[in-house]
N, C-alpha and C positions, 0 to 999 in steps of 0.2 A: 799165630800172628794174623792171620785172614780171617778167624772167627772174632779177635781185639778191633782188626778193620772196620768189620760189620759194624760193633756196639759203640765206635765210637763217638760221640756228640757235638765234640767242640767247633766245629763249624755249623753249624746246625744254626746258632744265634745269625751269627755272620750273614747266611744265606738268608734270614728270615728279614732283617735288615735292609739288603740289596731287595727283597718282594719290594717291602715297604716303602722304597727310596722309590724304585720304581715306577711303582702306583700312584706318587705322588710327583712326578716327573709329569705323566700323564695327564694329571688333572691340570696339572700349573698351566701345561702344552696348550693345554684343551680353551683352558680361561682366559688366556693370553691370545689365542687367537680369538674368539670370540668377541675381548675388549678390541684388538686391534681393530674388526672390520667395524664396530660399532663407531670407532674413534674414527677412522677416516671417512664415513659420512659424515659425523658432527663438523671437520674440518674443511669438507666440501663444499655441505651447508654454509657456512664461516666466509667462506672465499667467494662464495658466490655473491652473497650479500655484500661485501664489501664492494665489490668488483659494482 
């Protein structure tokens, strides 16, 4: 039964999945914040001028 444990696979996808979701979590994180501070000077900018 514990040497069937070892060679088992079928999660193996799954986990590879969860990497992947992961890493791509991070990126969006990354780019999102990134637009956001970009956007709040454009908006700064914006109000200023009007003002």
């Amino acid at each position: 039964m514990l040497k069937r444990f070892f060679h088992e696979e079928d999660g193996q996808g799954m986990v590879e999945y969860g990497l992947i979701l992961a890493l791509v979590s991070v990126a969006v994180i990354l780019i999102l914040t990134t637009l956001g501070t970009n956007l709040t000077g454009i908006f700064t900018t914006v109000a200023g001028k009007l003002q």
